[in-house]
C-alpha positions as CSV (number, residue, x, y, z in Angstrom):
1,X,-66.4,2.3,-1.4
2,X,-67.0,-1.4,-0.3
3,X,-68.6,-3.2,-3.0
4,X,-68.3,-0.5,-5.8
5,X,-67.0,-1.3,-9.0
6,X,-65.7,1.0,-11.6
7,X,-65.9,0.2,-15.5
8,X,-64.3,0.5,-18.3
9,X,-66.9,3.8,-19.1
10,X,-65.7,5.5,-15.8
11,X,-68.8,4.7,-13.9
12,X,-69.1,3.7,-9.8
13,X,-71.1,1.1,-9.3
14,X,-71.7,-1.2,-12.4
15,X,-74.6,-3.0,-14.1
16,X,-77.3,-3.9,-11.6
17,X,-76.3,-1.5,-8.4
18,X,-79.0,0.7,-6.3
19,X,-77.4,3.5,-8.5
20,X,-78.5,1.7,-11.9
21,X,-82.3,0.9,-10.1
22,X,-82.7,4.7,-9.3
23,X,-82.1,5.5,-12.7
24,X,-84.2,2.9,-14.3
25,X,-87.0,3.7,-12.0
26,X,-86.6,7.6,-12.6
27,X,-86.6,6.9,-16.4
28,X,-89.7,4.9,-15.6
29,X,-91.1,7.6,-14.1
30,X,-90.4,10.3,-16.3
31,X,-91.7,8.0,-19.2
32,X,-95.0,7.3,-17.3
33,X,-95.6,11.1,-16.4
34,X,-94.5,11.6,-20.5
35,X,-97.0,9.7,-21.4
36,X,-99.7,10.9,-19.6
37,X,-99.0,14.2,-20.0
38,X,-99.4,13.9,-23.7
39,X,-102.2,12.2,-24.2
40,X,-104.0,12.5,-27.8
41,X,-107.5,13.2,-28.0
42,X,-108.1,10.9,-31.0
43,X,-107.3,7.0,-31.5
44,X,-105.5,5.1,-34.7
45,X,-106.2,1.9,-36.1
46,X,-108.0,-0.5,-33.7
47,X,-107.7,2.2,-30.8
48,X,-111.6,2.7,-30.7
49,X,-112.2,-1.1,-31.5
50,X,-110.2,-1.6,-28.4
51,X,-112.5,0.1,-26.2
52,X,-115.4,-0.8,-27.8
53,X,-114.2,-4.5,-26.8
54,X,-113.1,-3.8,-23.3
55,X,-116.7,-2.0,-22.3
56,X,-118.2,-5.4,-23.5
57,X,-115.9,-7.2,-21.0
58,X,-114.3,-8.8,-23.8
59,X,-110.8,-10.8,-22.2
60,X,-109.4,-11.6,-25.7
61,X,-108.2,-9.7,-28.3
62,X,-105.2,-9.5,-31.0
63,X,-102.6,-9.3,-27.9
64,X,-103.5,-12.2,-25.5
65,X,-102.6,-10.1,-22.3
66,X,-103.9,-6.3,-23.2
67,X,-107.2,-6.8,-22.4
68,X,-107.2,-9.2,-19.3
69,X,-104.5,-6.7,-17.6
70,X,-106.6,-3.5,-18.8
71,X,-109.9,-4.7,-17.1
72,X,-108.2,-5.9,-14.0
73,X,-106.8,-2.2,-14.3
74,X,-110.0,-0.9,-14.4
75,X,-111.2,-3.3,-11.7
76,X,-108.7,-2.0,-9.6
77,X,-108.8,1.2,-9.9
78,X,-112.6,2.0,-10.8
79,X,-114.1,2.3,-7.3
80,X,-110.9,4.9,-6.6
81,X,-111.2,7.1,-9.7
82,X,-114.5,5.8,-11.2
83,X,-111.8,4.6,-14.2
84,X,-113.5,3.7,-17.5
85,X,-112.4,1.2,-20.1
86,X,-110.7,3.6,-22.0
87,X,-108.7,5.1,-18.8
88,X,-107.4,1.4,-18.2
89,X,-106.6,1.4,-21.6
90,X,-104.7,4.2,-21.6
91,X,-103.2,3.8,-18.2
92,X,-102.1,0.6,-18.8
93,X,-100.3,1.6,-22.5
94,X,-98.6,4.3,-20.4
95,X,-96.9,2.0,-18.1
96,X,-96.4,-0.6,-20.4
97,X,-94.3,1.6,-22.8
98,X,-92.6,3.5,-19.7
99,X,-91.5,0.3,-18.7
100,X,-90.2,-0.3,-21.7
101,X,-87.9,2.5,-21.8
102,X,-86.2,1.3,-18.2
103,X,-85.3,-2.2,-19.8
104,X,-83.5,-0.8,-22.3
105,X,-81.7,1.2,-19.8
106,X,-81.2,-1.8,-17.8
107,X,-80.9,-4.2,-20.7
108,X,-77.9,-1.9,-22.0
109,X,-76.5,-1.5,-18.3
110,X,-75.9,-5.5,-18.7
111,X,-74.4,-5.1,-21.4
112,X,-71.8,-2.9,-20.0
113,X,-72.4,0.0,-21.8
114,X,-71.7,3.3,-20.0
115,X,-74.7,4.7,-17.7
116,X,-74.8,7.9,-19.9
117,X,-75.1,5.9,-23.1
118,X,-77.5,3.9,-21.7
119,X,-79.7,6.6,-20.6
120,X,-79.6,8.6,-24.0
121,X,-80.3,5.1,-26.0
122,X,-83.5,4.6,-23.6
123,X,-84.9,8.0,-24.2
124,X,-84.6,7.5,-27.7
């Protein structure tokens, strides 16, 4: 195997290899399918507040980011789907926390901890 590498933890391939982005980007994947799959039919705290704001066109909010990237979103994606703000919303919490769940996996991966490990402590 030129190139391979094989840790401490018994794993081909080490932090950073294509093996380590497949797995990242199936976690991501699963995650992303997860969370859409199991969406809730009601909000908490400033869910509805949220939406309220994005309809208005509102581009600030408590989280300097979540709006802007929600109506670009919905920008994008309205003349495909007819997306609403509270699709974008949604959509865009989705991703957000799926990609979440690879950096830990890739965050733990750097930090040399076995693949296996790395997975479970993502999925947590």
């Amino acid at each position: 195997m030129t190139g391979a590498t094989r840790n401490g933890a018994g794993d081909v391939g080490g932090a950073g290899s294509a093996r380590d982005r497949w797995i990242a980007l199936a976690l991501f994947a699963g995650a992303a399918a997860l969370f859409i799959l199991t969406r809730q039919g009601y909000f908490f705290g400033d869910g509805r507040g949220l939406i309220d704001r994005a309809n208005e066109g509102a581009l600030r909010g408590h989280n300097l980011a979540y709006l802007p990237l929600a109506q670009l979103a919905r920008a994008a994606c309205a003349p495909l789907a007819g997306w609403d703000a509270e699709r974008a919303l949604y959509a865009l919490s989705a991703v957000c926390a799926a990609a979440a769940v690879a950096l830990v996996y890739a965050s733990l991966r750097a930090a040399a901890t076995s693949a296996a490990t790395s997975v479970l402590f993502a999925l947590l």
